[in-house]
VMD Tcl script that builds the backbone (N, CA, C; Angstrom):
set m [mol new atoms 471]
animate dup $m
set s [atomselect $m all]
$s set {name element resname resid chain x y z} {
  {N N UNK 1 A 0.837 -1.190 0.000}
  {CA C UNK 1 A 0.000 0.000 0.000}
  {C C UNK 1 A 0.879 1.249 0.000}
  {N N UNK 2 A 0.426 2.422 -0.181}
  {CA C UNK 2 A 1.405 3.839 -0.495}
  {C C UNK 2 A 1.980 3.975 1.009}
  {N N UNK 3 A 1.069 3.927 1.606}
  {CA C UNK 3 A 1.432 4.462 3.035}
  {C C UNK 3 A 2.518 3.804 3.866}
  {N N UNK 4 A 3.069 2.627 3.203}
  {CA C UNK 4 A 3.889 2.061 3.371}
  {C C UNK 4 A 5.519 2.346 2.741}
  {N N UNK 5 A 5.284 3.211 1.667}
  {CA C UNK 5 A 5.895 3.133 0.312}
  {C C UNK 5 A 6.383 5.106 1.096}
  {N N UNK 6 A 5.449 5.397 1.446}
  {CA C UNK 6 A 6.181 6.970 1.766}
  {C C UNK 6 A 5.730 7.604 3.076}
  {N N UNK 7 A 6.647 7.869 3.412}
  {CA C UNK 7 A 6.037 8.483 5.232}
  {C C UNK 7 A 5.485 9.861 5.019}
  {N N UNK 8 A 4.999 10.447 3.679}
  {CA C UNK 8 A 4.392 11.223 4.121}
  {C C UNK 8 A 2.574 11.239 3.827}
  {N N UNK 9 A 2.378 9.223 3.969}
  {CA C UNK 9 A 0.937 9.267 3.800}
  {C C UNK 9 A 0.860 9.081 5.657}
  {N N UNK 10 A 2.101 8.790 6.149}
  {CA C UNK 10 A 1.861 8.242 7.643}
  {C C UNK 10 A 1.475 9.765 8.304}
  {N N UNK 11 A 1.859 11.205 7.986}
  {CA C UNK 11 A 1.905 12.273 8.568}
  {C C UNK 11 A 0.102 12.775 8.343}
  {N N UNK 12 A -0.355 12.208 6.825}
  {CA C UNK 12 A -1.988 12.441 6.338}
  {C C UNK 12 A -2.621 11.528 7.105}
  {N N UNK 13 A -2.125 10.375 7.516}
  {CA C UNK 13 A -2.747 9.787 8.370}
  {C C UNK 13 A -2.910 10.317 9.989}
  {N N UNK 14 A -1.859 10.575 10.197}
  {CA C UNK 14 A -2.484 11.158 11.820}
  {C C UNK 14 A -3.422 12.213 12.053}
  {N N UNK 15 A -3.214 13.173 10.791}
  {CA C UNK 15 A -4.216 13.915 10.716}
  {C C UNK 15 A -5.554 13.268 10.806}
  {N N UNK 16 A -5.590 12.285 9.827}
  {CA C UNK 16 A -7.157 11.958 9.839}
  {C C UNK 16 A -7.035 11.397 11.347}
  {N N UNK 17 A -6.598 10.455 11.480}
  {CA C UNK 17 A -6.694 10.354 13.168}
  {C C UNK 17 A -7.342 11.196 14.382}
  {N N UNK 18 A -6.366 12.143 14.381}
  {CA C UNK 18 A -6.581 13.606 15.156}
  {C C UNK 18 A -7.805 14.099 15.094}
  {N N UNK 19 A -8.680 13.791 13.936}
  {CA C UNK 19 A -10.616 14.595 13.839}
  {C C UNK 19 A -11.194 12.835 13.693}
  {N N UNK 20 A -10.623 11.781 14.395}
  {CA C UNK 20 A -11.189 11.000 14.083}
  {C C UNK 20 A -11.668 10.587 13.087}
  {N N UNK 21 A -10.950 10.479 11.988}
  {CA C UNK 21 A -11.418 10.236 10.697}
  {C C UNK 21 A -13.130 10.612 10.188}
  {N N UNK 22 A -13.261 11.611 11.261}
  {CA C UNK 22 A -14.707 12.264 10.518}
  {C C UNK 22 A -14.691 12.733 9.165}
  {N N UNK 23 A -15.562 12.551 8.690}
  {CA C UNK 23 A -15.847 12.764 7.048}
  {C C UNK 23 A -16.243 14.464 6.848}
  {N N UNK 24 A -16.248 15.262 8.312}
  {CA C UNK 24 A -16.226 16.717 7.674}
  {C C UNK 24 A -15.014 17.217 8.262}
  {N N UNK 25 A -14.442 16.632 8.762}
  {CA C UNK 25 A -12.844 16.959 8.451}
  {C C UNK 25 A -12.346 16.601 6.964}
  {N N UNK 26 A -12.898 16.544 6.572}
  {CA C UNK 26 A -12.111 16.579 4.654}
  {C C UNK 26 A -11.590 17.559 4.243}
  {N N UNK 27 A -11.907 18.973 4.150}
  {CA C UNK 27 A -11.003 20.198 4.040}
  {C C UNK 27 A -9.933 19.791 4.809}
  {N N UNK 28 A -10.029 20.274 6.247}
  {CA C UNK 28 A -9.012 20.188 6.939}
  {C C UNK 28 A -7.869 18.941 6.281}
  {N N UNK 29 A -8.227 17.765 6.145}
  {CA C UNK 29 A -7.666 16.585 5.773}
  {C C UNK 29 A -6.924 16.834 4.406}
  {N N UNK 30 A -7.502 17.380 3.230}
  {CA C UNK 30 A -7.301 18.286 2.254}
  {C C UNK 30 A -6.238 18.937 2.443}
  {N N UNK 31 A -6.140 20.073 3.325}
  {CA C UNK 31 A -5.309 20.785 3.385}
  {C C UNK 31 A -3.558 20.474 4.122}
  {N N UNK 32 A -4.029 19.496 4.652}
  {CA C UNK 32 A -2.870 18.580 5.454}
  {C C UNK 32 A -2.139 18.043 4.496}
  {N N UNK 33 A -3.092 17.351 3.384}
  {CA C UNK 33 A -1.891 16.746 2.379}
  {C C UNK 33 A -1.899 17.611 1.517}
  {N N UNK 34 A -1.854 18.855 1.128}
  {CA C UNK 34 A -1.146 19.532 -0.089}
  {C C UNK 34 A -0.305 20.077 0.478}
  {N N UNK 35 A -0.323 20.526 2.051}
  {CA C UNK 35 A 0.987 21.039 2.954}
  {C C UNK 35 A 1.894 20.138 2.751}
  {N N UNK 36 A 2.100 18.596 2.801}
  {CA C UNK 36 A 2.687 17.582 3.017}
  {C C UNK 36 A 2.825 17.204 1.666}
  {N N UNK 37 A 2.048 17.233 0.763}
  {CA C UNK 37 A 2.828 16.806 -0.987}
  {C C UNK 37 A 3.109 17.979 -1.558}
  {N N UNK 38 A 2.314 18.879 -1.519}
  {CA C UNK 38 A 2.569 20.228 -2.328}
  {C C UNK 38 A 1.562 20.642 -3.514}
  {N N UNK 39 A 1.059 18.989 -3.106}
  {CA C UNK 39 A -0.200 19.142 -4.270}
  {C C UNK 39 A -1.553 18.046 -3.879}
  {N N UNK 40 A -2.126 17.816 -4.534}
  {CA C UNK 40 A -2.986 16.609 -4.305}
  {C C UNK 40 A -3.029 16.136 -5.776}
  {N N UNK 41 A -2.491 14.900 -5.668}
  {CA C UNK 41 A -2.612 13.577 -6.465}
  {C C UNK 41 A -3.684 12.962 -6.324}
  {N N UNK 42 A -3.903 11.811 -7.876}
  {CA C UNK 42 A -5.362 10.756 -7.690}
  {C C UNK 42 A -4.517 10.030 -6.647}
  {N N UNK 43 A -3.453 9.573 -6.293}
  {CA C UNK 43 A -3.452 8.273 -5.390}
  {C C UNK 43 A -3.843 9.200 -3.901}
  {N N UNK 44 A -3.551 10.038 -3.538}
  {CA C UNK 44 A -3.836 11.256 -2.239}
  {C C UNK 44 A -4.925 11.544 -2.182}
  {N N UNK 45 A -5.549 11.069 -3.554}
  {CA C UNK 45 A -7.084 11.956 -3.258}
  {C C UNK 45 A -7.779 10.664 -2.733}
  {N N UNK 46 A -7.442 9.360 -3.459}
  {CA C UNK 46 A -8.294 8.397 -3.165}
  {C C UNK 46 A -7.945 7.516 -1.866}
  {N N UNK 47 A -6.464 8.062 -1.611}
  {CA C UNK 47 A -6.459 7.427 -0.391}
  {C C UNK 47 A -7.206 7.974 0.912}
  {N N UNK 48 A -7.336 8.918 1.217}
  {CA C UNK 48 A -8.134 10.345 1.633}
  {C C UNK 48 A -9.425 9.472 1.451}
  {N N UNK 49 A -10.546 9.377 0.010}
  {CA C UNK 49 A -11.894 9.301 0.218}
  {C C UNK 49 A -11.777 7.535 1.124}
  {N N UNK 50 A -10.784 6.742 0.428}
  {CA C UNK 50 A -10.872 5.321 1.137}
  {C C UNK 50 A -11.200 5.661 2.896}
  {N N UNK 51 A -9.908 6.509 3.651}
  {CA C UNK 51 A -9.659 6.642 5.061}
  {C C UNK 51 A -10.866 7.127 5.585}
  {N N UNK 52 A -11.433 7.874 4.958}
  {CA C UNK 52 A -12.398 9.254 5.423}
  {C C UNK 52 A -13.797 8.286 4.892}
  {N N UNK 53 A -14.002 7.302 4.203}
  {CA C UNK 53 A -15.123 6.604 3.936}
  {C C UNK 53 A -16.192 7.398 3.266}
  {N N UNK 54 A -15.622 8.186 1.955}
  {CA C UNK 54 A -16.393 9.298 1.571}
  {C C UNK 54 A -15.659 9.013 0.286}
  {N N UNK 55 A -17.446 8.875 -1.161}
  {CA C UNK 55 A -16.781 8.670 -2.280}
  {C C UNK 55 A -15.626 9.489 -2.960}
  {N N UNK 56 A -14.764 9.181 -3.929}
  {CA C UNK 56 A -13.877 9.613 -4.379}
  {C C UNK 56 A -14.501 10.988 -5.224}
  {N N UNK 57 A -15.457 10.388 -5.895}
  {CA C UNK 57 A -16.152 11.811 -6.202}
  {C C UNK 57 A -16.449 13.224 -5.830}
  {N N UNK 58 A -16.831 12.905 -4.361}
  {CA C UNK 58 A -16.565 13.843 -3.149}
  {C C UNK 58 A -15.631 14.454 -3.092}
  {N N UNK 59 A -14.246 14.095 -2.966}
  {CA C UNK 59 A -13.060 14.154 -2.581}
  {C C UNK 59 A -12.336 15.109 -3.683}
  {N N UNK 60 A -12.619 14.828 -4.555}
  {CA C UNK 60 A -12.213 15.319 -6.024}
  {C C UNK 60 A -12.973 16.442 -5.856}
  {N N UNK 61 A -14.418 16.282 -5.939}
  {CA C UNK 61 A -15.122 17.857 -6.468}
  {C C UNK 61 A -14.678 18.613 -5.358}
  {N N UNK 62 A -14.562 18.280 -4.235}
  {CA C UNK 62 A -13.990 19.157 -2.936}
  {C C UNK 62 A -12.720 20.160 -3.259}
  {N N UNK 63 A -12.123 19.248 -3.654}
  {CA C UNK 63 A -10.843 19.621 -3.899}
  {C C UNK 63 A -10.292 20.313 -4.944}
  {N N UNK 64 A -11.644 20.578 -6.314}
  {CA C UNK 64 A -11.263 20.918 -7.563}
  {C C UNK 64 A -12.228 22.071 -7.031}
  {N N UNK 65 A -13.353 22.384 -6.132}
  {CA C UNK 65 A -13.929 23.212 -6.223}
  {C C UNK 65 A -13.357 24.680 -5.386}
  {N N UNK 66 A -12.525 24.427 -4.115}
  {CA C UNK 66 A -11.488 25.676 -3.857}
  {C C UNK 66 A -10.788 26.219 -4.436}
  {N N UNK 67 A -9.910 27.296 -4.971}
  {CA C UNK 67 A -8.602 27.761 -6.028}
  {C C UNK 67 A -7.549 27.127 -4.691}
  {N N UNK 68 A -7.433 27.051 -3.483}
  {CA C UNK 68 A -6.468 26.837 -2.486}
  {C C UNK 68 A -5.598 25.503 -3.016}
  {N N UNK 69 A -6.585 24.809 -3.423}
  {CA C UNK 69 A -6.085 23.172 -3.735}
  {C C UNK 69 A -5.257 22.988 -4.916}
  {N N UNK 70 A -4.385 22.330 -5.647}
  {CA C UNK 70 A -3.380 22.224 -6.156}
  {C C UNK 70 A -3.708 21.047 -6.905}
  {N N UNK 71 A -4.060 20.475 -8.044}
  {CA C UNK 71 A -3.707 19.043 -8.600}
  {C C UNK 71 A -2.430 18.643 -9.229}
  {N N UNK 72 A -1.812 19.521 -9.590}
  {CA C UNK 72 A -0.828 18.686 -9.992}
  {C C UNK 72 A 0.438 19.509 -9.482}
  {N N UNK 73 A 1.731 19.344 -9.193}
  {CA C UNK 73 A 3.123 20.419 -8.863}
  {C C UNK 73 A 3.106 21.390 -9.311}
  {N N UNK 74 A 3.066 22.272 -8.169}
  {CA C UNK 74 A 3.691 23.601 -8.871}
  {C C UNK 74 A 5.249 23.536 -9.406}
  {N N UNK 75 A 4.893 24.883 -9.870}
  {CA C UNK 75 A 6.479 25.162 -10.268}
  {C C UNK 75 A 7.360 25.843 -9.342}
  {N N UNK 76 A 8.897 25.442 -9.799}
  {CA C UNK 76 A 9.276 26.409 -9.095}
  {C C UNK 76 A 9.791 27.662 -8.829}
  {N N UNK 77 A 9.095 28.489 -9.230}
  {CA C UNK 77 A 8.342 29.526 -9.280}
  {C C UNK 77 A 6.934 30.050 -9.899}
  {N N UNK 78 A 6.191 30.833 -8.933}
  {CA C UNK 78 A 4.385 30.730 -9.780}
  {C C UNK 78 A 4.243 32.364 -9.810}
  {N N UNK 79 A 3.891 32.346 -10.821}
  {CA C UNK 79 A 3.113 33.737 -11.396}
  {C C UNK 79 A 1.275 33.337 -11.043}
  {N N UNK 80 A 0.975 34.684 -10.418}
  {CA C UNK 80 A -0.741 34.272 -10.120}
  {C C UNK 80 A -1.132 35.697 -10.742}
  {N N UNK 81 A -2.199 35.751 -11.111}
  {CA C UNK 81 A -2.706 36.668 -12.121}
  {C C UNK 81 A -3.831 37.212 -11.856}
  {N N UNK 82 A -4.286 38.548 -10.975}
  {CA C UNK 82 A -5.811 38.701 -10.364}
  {C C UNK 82 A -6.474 39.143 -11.835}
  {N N UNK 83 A -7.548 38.376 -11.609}
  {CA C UNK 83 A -8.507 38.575 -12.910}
  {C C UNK 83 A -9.735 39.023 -12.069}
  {N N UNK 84 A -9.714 39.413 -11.335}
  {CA C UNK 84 A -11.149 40.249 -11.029}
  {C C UNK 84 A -11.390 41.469 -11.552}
  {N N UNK 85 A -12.171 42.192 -11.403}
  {CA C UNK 85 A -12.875 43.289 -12.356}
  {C C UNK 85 A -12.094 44.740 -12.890}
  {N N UNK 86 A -11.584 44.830 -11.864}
  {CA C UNK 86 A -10.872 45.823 -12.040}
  {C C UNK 86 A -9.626 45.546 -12.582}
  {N N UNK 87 A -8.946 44.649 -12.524}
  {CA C UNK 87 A -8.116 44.345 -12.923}
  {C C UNK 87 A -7.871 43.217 -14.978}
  {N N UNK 88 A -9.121 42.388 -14.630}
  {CA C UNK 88 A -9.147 42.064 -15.647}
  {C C UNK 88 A -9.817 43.607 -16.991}
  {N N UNK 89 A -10.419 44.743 -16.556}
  {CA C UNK 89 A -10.838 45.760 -17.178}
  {C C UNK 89 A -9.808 46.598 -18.034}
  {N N UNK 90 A -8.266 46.494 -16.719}
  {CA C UNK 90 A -7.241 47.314 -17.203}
  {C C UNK 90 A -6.536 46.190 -18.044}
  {N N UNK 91 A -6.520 45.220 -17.912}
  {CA C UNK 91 A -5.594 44.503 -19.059}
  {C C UNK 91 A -5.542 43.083 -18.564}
  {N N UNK 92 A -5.739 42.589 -17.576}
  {CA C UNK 92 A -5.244 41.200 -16.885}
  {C C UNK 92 A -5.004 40.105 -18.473}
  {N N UNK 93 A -6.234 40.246 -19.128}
  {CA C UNK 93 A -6.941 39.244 -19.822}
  {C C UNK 93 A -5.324 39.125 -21.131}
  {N N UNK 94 A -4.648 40.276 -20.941}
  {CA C UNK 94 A -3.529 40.495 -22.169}
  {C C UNK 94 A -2.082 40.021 -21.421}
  {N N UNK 95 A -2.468 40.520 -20.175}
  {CA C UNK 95 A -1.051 39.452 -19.273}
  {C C UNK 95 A -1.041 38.480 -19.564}
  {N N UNK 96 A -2.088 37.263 -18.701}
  {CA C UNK 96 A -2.007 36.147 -19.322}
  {C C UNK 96 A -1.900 35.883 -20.433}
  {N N UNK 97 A -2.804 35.901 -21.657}
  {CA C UNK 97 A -2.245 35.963 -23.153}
  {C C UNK 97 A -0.863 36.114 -23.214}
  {N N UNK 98 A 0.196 37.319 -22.855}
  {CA C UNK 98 A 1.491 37.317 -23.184}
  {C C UNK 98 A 2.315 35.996 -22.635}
  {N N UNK 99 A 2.085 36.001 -21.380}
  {CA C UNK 99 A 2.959 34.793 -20.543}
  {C C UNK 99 A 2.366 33.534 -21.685}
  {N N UNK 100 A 1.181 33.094 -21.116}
  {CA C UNK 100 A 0.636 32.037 -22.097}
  {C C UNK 100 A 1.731 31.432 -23.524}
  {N N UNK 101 A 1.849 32.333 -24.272}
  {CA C UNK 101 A 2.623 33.075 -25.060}
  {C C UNK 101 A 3.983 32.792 -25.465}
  {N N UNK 102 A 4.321 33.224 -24.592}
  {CA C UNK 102 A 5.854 33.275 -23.798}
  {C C UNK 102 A 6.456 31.865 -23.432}
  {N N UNK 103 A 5.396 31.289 -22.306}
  {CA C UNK 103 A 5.811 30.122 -21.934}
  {C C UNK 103 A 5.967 29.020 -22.717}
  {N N UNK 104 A 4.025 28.973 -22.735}
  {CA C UNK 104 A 3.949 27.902 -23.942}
  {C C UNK 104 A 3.021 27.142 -22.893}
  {N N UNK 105 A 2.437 27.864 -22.134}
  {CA C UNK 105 A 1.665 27.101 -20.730}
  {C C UNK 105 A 0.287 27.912 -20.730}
  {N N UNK 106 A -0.890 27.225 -20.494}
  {CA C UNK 106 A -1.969 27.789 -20.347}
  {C C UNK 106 A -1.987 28.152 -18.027}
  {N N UNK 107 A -3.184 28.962 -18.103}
  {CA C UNK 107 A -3.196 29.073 -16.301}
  {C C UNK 107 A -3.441 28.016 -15.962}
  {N N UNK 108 A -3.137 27.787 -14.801}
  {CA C UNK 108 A -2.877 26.416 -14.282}
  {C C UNK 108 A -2.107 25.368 -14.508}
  {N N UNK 109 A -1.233 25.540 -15.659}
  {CA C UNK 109 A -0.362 24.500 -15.548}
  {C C UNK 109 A 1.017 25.130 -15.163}
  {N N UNK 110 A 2.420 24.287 -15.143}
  {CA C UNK 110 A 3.549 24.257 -15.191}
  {C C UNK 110 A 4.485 24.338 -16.468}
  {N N UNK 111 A 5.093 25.228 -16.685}
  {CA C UNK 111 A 6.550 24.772 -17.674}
  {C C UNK 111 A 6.625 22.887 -17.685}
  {N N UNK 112 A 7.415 22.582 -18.683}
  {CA C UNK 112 A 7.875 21.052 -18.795}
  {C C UNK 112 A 9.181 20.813 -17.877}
  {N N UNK 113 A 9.757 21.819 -17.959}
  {CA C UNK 113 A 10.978 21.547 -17.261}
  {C C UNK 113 A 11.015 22.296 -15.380}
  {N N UNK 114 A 9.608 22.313 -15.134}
  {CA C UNK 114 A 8.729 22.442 -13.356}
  {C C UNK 114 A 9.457 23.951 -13.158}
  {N N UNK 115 A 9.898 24.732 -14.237}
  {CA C UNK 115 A 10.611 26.240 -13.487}
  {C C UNK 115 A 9.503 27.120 -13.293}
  {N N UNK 116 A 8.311 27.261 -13.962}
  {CA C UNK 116 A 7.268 28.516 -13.672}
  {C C UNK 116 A 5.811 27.796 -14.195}
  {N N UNK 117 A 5.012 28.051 -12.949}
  {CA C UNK 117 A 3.515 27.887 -12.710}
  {C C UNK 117 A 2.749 28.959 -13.045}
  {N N UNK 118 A 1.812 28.875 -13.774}
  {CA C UNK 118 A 0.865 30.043 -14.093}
  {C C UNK 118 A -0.237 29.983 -13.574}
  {N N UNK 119 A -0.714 31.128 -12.787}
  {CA C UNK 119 A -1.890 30.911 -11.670}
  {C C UNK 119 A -2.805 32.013 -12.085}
  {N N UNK 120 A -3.987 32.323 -11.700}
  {CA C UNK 120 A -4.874 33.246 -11.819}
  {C C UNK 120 A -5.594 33.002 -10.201}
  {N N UNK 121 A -6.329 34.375 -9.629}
  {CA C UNK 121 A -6.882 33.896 -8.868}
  {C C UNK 121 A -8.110 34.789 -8.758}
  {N N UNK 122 A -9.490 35.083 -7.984}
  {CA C UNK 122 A -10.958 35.733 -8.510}
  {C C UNK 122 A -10.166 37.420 -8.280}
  {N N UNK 123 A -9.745 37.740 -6.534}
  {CA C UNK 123 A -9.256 38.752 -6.908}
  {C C UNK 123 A -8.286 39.041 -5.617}
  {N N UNK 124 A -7.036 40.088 -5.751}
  {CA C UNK 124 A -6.146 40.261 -4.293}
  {C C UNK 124 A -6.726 41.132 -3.491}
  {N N UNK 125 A -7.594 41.850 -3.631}
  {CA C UNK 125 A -7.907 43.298 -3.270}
  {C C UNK 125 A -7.148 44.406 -2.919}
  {N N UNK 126 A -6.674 44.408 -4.239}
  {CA C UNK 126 A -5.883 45.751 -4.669}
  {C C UNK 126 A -6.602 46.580 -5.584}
  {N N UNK 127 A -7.541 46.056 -5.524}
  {CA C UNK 127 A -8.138 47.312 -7.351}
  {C C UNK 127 A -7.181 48.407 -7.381}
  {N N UNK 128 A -6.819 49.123 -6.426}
  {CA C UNK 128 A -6.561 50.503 -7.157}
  {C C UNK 128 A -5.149 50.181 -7.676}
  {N N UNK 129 A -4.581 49.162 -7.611}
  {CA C UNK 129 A -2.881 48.874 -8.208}
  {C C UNK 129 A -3.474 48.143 -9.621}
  {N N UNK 130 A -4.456 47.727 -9.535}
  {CA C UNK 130 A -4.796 46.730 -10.874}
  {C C UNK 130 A -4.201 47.907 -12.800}
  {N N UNK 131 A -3.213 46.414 -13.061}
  {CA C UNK 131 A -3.612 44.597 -12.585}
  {C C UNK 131 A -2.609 44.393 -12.255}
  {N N UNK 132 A -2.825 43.414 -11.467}
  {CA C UNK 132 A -1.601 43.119 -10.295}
  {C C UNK 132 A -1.565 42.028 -10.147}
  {N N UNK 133 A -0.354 41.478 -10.257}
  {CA C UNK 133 A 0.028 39.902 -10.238}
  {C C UNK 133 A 1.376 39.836 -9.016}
  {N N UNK 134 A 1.371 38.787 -9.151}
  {CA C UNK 134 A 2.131 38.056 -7.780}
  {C C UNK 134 A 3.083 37.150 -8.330}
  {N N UNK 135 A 4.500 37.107 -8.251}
  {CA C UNK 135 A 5.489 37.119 -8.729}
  {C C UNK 135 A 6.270 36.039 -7.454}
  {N N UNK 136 A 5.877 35.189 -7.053}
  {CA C UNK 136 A 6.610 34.111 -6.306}
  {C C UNK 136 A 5.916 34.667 -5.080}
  {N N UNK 137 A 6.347 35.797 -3.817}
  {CA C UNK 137 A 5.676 36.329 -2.980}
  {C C UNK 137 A 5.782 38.027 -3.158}
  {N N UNK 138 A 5.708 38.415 -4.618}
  {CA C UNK 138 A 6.310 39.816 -4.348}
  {C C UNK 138 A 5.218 40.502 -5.368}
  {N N UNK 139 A 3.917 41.066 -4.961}
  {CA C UNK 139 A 3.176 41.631 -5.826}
  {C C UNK 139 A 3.629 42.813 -5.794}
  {N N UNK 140 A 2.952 42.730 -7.517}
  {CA C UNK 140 A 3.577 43.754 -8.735}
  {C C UNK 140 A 1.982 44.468 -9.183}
  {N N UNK 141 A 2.142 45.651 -8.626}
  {CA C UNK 141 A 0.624 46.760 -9.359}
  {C C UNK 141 A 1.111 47.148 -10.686}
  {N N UNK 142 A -0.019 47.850 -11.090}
  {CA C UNK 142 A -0.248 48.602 -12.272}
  {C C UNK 142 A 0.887 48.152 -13.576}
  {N N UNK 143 A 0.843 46.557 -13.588}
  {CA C UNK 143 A 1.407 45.667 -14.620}
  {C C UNK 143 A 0.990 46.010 -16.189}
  {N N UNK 144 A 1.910 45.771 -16.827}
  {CA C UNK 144 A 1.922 45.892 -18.279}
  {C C UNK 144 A 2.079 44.624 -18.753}
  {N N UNK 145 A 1.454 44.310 -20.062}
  {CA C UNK 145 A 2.420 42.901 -20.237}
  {C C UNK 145 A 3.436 42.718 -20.349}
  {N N UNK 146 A 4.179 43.382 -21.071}
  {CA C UNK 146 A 5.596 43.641 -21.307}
  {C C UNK 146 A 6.615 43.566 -19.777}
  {N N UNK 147 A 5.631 44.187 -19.153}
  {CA C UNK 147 A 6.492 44.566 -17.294}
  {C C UNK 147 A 6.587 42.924 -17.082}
  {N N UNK 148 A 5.168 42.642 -17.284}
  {CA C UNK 148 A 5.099 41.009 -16.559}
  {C C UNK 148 A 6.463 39.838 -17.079}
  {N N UNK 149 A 6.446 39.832 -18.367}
  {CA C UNK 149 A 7.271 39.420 -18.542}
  {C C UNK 149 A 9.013 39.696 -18.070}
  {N N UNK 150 A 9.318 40.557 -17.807}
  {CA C UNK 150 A 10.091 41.031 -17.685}
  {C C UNK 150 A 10.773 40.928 -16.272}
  {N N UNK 151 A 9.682 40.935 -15.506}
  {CA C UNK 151 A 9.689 40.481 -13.709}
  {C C UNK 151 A 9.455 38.871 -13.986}
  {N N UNK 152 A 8.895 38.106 -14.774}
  {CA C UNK 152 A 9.066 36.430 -14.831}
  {C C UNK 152 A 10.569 36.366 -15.447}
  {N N UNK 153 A 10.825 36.752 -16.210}
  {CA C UNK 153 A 12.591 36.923 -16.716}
  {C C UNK 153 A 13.414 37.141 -15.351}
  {N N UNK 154 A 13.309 37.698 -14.771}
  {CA C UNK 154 A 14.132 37.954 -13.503}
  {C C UNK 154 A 13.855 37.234 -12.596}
  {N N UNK 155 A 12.617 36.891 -12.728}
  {CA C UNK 155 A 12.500 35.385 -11.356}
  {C C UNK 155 A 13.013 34.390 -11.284}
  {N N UNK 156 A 12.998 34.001 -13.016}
  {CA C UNK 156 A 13.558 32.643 -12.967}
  {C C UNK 156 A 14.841 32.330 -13.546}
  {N N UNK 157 A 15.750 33.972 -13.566}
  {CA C UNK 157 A 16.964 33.597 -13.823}
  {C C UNK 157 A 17.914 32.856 -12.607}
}
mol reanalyze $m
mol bondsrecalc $m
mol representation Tube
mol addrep $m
C-alpha cells in the first residue's frame, strides 16, 4: 500500500486520526496533504476518500472546487494573475495571453521543465494597483504585459 511506500501518507494519516477520521474533516484533511505533498494527487485523493469513507467523487469535487487546492506540482516559481474586475478591465486578460505566449503554458499549468507555474486567482484586493500579479511572494501593481514578462525573466533567472 502507499502508506507504506512513503512516510508522508503516515503524517496524512495522523491527521485523519486527530478529527477522528470524521468525514467533515475533509477540508481540513485536504489541506494537510497539499501542505505535506505540495499538491494533491489521484493516489492522495483516493487514499483520503478510502480513510475518510467518503466517495472519491466527493473528494475530487472538494478539492477541484477551492482555487487553495493544487492538482498537480507547482512550479518552481508561480506567477498568479488577479482577474477580477478591475483588474481584468485594465488589461489582466492580455497578461495572461502574453505569458501564455511566452511560456507555452496555459493558467494552471507548469513549464515542462517544473521552473514557472501560471496561476490566476478571482481577486487580491488591490483594485486601485490593478492589474496586479504576484510574482513568487512579491506583488507587482499597475502591470503591463511587457512589465510582466520582464519580472518572470528575472524570477527565474
Amino acid at each position: 500500500m502507499l502508506e507504506t511506500i512513503d512516510d508522508r501518507y503516515k503524517t496524512l494519516e495522523k491527521s485523519m486520526k486527530k478529527h477522528g477520521y470524521d468525514k467533515s474533516a475533509l477540508i481540513e484533511t485536504l489541506h494537510t496533504a497539499q501542505e505535506t505533498f505540495g499538491y494533491l494527487g489521484i493516489d492522495t485523493l483516493k487514499f483520503i476518500a478510502s480513510r475518510l469513507k467518503v466517495p472519491y467523487s466527493k473528494v475530487y469535487g472538494v478539492a477541484t472546487f477551492y482555487n487553495y487546492f493544487m492538482l498537480k506540482p507547482k512550479g518552481k516559481h508561480n506567477v498568479v494573475v488577479c482577474m477580477g474586475t478591475a483588474c481584468y478591465i485594465k488589461g489582466a486578460d492580455k497578461i495572461v495571453e502574453t505569458i501564455e505566449q511566452r511560456f507555452g503554458i496555459k493558467v494552471g499549468e507548469t513549464t515542462p521543465d517544473g521552473l514557472l507555474s501560471l496561476l490566476s486567482a478571482r481577486c487580491f484586493g488591490s483594485c486601485s494597483l490593478a492589474p496586479v500579479i504576484i510574482c513568487d511572494d512579491k506583488t507587482k501593481g499597475k502591470v503591463l504585459p511587457e512589465n510582466a514578462l520582464c519580472d518572470i525573466e528575472e524570477m527565474i533567472k
